[in-house]
Backbone atoms as SQL, in Angstrom:
CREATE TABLE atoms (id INTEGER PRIMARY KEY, chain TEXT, resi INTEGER, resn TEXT, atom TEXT, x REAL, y REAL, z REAL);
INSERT INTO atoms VALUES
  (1, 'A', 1, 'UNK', 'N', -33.507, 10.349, -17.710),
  (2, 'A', 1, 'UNK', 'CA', -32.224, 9.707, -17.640),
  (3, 'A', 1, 'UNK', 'C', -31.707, 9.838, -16.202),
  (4, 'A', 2, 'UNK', 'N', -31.438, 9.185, -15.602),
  (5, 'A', 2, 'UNK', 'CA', -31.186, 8.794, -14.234),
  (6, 'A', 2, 'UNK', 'C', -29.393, 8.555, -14.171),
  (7, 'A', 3, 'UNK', 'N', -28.488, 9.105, -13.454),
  (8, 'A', 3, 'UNK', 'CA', -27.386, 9.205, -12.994),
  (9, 'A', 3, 'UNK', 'C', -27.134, 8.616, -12.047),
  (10, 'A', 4, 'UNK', 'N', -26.681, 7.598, -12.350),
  (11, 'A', 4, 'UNK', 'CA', -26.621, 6.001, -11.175),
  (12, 'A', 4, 'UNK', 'C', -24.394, 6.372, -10.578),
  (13, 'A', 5, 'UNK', 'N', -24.757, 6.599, -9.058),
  (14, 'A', 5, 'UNK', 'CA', -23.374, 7.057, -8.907),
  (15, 'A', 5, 'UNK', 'C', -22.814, 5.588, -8.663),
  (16, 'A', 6, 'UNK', 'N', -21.230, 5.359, -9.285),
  (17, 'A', 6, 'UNK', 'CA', -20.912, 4.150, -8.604),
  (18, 'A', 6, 'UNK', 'C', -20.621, 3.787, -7.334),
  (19, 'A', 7, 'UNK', 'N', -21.389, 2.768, -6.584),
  (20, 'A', 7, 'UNK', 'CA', -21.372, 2.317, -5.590),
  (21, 'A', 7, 'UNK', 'C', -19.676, 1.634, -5.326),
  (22, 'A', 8, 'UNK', 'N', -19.116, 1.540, -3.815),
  (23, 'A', 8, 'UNK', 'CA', -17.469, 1.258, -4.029),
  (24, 'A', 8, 'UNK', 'C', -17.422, -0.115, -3.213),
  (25, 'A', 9, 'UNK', 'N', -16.513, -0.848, -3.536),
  (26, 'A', 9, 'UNK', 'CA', -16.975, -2.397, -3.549),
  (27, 'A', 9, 'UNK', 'C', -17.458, -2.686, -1.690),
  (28, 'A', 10, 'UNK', 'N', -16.758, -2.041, -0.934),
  (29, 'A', 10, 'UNK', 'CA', -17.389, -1.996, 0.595),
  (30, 'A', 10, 'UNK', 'C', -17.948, -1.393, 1.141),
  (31, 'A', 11, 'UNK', 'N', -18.812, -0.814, 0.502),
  (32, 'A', 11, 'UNK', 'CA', -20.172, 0.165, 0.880),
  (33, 'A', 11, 'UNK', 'C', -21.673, -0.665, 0.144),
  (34, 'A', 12, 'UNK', 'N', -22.453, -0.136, 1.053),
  (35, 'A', 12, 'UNK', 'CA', -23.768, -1.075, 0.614),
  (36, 'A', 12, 'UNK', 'C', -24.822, -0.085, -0.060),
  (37, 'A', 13, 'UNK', 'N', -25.693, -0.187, -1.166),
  (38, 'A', 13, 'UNK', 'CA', -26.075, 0.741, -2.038),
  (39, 'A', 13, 'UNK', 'C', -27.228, 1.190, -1.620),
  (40, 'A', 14, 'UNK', 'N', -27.834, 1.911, -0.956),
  (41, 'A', 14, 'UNK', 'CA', -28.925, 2.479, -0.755),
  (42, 'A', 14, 'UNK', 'C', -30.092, 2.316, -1.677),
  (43, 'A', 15, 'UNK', 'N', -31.490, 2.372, -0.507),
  (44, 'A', 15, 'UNK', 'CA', -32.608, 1.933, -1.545),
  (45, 'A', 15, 'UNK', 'C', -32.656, 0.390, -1.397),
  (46, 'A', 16, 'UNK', 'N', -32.141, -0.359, -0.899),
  (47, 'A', 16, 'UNK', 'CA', -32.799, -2.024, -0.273),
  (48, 'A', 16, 'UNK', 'C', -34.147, -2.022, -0.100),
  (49, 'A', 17, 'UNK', 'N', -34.516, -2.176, -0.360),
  (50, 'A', 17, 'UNK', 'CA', -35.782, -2.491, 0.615),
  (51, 'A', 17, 'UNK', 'C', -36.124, -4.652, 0.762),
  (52, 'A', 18, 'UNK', 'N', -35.795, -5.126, -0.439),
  (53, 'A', 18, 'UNK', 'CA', -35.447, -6.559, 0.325),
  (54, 'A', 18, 'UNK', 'C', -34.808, -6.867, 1.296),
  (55, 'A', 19, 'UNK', 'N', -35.734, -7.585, 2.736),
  (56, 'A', 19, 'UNK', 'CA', -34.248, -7.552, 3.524),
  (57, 'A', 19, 'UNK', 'C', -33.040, -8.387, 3.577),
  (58, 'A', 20, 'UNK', 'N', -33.572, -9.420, 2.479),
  (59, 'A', 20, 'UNK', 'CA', -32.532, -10.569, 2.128),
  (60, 'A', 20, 'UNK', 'C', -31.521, -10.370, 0.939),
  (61, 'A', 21, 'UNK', 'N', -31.846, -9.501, 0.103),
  (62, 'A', 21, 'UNK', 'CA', -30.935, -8.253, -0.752),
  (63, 'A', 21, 'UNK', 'C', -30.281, -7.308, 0.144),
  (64, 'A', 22, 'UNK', 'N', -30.497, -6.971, 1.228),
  (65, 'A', 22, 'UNK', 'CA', -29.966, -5.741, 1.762),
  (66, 'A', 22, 'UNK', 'C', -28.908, -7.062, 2.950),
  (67, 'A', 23, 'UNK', 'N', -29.380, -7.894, 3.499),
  (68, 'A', 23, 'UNK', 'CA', -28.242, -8.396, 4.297),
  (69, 'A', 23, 'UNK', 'C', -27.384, -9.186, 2.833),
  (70, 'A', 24, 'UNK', 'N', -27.485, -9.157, 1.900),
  (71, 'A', 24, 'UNK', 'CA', -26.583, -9.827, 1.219),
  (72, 'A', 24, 'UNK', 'C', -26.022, -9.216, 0.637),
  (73, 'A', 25, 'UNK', 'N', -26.053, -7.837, 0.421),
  (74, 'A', 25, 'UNK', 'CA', -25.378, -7.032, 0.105),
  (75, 'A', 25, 'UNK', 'C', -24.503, -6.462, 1.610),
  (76, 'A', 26, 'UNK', 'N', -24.821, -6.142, 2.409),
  (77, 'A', 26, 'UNK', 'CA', -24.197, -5.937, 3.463),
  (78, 'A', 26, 'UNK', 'C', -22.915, -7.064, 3.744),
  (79, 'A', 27, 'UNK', 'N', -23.247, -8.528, 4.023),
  (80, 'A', 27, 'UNK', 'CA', -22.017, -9.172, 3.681),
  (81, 'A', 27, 'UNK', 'C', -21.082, -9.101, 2.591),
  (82, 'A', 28, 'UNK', 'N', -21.436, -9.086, 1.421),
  (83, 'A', 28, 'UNK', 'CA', -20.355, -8.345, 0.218),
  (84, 'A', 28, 'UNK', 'C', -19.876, -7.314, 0.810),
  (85, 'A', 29, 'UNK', 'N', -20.221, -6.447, 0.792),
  (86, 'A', 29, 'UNK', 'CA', -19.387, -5.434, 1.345),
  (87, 'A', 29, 'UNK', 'C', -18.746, -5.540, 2.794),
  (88, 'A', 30, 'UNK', 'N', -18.911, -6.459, 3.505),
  (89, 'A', 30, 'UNK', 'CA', -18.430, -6.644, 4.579),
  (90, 'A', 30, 'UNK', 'C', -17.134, -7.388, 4.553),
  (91, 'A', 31, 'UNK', 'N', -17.647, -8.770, 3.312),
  (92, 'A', 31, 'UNK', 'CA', -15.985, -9.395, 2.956),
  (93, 'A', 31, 'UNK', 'C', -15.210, -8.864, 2.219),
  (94, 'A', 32, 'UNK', 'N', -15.822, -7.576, 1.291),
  (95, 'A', 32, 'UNK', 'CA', -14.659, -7.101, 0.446),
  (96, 'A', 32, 'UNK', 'C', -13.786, -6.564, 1.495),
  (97, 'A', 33, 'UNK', 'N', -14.424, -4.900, 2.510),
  (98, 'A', 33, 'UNK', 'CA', -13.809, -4.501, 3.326),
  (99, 'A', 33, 'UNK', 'C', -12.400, -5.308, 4.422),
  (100, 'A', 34, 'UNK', 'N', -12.970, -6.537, 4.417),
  (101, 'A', 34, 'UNK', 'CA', -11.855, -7.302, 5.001),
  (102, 'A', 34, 'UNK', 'C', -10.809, -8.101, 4.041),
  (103, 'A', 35, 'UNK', 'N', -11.429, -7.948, 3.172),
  (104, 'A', 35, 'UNK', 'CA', -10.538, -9.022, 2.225),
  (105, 'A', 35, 'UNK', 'C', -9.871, -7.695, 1.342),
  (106, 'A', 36, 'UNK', 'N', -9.767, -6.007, 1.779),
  (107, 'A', 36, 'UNK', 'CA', -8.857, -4.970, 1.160),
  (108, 'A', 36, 'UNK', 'C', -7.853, -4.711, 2.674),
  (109, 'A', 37, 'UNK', 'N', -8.829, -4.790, 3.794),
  (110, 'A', 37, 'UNK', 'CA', -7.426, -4.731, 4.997),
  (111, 'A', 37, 'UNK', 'C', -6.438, -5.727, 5.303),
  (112, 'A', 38, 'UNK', 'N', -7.239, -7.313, 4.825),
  (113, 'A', 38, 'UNK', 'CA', -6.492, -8.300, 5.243),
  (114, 'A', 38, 'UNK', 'C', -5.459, -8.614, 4.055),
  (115, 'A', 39, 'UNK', 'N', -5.525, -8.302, 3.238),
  (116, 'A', 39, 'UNK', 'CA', -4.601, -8.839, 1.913),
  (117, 'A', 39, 'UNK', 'C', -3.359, -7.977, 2.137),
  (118, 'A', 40, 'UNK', 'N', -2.446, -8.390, 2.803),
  (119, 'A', 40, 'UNK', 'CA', -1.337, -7.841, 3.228),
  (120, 'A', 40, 'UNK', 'C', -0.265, -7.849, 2.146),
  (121, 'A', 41, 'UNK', 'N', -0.238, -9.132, 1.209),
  (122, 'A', 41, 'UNK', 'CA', 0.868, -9.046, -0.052),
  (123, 'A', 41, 'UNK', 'C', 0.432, -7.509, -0.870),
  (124, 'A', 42, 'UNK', 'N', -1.232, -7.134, -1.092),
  (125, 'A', 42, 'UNK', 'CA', -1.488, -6.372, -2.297),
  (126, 'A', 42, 'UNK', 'C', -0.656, -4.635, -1.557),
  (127, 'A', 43, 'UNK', 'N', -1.314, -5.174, -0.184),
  (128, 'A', 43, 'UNK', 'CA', -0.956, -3.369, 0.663),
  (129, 'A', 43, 'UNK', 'C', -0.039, -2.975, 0.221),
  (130, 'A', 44, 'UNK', 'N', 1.358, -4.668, 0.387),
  (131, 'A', 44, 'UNK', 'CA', 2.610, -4.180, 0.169),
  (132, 'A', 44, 'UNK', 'C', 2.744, -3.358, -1.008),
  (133, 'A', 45, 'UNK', 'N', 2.256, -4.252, -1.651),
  (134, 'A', 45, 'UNK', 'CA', 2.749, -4.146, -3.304),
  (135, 'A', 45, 'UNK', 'C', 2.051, -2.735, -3.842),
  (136, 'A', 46, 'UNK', 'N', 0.698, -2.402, -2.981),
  (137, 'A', 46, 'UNK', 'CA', 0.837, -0.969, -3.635),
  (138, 'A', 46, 'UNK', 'C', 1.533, 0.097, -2.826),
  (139, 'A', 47, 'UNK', 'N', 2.274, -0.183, -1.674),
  (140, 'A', 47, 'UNK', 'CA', 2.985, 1.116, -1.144),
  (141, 'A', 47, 'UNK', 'C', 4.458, 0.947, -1.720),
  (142, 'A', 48, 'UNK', 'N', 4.443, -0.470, -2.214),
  (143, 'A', 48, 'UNK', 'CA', 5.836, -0.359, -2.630),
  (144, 'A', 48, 'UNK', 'C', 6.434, 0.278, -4.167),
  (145, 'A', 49, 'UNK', 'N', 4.970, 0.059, -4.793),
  (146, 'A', 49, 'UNK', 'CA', 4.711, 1.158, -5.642),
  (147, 'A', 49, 'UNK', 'C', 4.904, 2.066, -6.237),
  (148, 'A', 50, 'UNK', 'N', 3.896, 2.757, -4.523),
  (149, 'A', 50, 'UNK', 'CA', 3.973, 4.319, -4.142),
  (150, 'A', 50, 'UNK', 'C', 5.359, 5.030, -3.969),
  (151, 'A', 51, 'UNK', 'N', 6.189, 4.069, -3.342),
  (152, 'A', 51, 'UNK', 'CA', 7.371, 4.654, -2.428),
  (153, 'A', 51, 'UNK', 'C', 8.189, 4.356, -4.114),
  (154, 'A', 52, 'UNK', 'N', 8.058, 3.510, -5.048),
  (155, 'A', 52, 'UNK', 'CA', 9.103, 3.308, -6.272),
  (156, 'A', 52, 'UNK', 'C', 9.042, 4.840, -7.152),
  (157, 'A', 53, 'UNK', 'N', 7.261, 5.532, -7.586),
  (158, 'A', 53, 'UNK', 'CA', 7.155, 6.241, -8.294),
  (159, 'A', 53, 'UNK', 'C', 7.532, 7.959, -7.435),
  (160, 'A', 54, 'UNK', 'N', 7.348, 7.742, -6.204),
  (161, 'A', 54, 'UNK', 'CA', 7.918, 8.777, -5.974),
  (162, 'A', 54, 'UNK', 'C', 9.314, 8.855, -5.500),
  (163, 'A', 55, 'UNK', 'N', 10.396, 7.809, -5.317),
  (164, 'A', 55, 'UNK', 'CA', 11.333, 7.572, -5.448),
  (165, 'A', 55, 'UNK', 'C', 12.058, 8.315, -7.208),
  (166, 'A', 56, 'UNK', 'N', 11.257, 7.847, -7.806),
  (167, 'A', 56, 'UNK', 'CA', 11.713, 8.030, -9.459),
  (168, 'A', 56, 'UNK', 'C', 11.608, 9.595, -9.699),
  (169, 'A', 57, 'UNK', 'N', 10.011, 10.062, -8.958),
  (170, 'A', 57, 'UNK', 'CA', 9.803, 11.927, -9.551),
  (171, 'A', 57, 'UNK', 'C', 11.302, 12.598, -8.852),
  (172, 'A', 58, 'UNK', 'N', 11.529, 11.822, -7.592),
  (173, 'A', 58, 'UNK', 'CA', 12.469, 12.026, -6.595),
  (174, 'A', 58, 'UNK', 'C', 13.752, 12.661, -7.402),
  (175, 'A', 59, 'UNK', 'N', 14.218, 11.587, -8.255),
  (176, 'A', 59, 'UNK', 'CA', 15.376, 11.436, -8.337),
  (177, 'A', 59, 'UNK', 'C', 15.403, 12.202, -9.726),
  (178, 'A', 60, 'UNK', 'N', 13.870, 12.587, -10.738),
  (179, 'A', 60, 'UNK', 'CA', 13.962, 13.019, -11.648),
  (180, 'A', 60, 'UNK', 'C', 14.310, 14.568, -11.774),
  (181, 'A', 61, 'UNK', 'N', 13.567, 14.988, -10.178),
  (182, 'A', 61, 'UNK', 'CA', 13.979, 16.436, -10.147),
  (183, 'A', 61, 'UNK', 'C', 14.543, 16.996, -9.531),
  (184, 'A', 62, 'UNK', 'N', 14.998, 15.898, -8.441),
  (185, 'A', 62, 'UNK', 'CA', 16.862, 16.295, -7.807),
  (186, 'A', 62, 'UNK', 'C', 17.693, 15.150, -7.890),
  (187, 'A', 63, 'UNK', 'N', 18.476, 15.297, -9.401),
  (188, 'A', 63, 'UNK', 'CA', 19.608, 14.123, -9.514),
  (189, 'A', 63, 'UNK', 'C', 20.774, 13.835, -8.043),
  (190, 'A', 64, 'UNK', 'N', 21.356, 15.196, -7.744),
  (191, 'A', 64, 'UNK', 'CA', 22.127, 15.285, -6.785),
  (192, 'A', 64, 'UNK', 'C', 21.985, 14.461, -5.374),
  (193, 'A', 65, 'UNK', 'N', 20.406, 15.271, -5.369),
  (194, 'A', 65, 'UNK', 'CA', 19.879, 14.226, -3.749),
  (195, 'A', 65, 'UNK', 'C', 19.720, 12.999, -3.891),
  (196, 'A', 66, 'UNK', 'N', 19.015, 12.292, -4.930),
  (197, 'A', 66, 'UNK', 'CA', 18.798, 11.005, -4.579),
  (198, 'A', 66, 'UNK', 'C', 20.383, 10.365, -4.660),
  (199, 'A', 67, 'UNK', 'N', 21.299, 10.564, -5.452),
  (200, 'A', 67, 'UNK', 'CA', 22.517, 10.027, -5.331),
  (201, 'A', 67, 'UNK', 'C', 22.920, 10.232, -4.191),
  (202, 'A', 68, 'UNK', 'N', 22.974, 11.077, -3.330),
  (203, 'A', 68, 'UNK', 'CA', 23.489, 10.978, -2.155),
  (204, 'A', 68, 'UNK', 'C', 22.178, 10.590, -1.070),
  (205, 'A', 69, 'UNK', 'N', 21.287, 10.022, -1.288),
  (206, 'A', 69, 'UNK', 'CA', 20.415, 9.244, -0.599),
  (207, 'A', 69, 'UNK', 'C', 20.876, 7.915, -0.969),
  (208, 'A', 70, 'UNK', 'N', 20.810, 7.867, -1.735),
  (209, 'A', 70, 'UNK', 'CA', 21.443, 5.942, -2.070),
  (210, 'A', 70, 'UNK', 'C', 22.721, 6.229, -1.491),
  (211, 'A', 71, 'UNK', 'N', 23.303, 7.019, -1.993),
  (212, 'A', 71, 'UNK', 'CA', 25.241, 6.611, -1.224),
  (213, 'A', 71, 'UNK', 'C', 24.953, 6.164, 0.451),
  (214, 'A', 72, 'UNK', 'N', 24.072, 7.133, 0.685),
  (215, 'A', 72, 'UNK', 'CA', 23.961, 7.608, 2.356),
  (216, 'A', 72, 'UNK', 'C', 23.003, 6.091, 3.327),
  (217, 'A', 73, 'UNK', 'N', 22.012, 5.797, 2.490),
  (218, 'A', 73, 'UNK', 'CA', 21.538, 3.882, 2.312),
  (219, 'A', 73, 'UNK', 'C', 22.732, 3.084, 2.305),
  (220, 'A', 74, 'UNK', 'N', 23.633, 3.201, 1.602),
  (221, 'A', 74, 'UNK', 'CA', 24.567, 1.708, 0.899),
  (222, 'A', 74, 'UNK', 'C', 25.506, 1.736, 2.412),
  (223, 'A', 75, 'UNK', 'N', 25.683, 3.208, 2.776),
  (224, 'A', 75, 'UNK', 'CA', 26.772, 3.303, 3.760),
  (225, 'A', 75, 'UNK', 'C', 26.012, 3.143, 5.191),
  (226, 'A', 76, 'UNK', 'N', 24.913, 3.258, 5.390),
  (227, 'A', 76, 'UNK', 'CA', 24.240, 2.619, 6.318),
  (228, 'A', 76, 'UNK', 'C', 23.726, 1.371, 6.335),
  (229, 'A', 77, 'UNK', 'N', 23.519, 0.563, 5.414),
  (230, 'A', 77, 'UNK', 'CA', 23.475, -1.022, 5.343),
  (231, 'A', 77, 'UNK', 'C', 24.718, -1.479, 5.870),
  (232, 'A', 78, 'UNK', 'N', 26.172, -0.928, 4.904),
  (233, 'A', 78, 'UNK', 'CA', 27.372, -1.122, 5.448),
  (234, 'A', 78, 'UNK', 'C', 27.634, -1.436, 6.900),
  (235, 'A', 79, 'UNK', 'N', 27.252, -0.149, 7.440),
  (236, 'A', 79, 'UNK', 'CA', 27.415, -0.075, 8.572),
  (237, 'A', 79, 'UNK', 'C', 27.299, -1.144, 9.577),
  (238, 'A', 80, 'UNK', 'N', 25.900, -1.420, 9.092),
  (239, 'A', 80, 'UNK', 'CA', 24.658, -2.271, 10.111),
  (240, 'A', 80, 'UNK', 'C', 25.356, -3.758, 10.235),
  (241, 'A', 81, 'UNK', 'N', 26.087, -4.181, 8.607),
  (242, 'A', 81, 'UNK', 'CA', 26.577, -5.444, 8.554),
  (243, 'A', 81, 'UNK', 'C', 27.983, -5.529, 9.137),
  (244, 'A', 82, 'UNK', 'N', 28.452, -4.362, 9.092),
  (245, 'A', 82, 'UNK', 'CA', 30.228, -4.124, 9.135),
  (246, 'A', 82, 'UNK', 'C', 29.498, -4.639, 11.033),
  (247, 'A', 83, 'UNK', 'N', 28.692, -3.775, 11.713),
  (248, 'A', 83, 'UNK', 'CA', 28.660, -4.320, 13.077),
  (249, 'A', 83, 'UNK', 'C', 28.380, -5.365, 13.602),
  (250, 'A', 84, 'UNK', 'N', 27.421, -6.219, 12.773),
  (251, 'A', 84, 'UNK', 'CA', 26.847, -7.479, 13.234),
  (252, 'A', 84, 'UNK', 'C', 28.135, -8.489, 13.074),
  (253, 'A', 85, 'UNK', 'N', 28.497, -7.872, 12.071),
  (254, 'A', 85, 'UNK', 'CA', 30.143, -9.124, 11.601),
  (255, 'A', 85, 'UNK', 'C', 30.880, -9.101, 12.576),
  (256, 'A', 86, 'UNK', 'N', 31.115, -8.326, 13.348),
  (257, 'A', 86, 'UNK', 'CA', 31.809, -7.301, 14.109),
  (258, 'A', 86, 'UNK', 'C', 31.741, -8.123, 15.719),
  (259, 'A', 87, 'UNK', 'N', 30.195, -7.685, 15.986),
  (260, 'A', 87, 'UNK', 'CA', 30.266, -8.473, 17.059),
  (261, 'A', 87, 'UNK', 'C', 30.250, -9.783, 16.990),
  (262, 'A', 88, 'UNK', 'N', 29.771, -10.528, 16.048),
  (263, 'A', 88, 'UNK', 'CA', 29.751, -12.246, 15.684),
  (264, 'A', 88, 'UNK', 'C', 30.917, -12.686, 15.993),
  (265, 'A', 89, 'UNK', 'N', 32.213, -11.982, 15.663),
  (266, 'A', 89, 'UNK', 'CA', 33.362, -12.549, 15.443),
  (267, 'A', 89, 'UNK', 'C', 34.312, -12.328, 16.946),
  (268, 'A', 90, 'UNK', 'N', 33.599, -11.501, 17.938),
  (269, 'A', 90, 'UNK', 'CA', 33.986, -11.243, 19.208),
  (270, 'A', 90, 'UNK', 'C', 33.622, -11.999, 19.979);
């Protein structure tokens, strides 16, 4: 019984010996690798994620802080707009 490790979609699997299997596997893994750096919507979407679920453990095990992280956000957005209005109107 043989223990086949999984290969990860941009790495090329050892043991080719076709060389027209081994460059065609080398391009697969060459367009996945670019098509996981270049996909800029997915990056977002998994750091935005990242930053939601630890936002949530955040707030699950210090109620206090994250409320005064959002207050301390709302009053710095404030800010940012209270100035732009600010100078627009000067």
């Amino acid at each position: 019984m043989s223990s086949e490790v999984p290969v990860p979609r941009t790495a090329v699997p050892l043991g080719l010996t076709d060389p027209v299997e081994k460059a065609r596997a080398e391009l697969k893994a060459a367009l996945a690798a670019i098509e996981v750096k270049a996909n800029v919507p997915r990056r977002i979407e998994r750091a935005s994620d990242d930053f939601v679920h630890r936002a949530r453990a955040f707030a699950k095990s210090n109620p206090l802080g994250a409320t005064a992280a959002v207050l301390a956000g709302a009053a710095a957005v404030g800010a940012i707009v209270w100035s732009i209005v600010r100078s627009y109107t000067r």
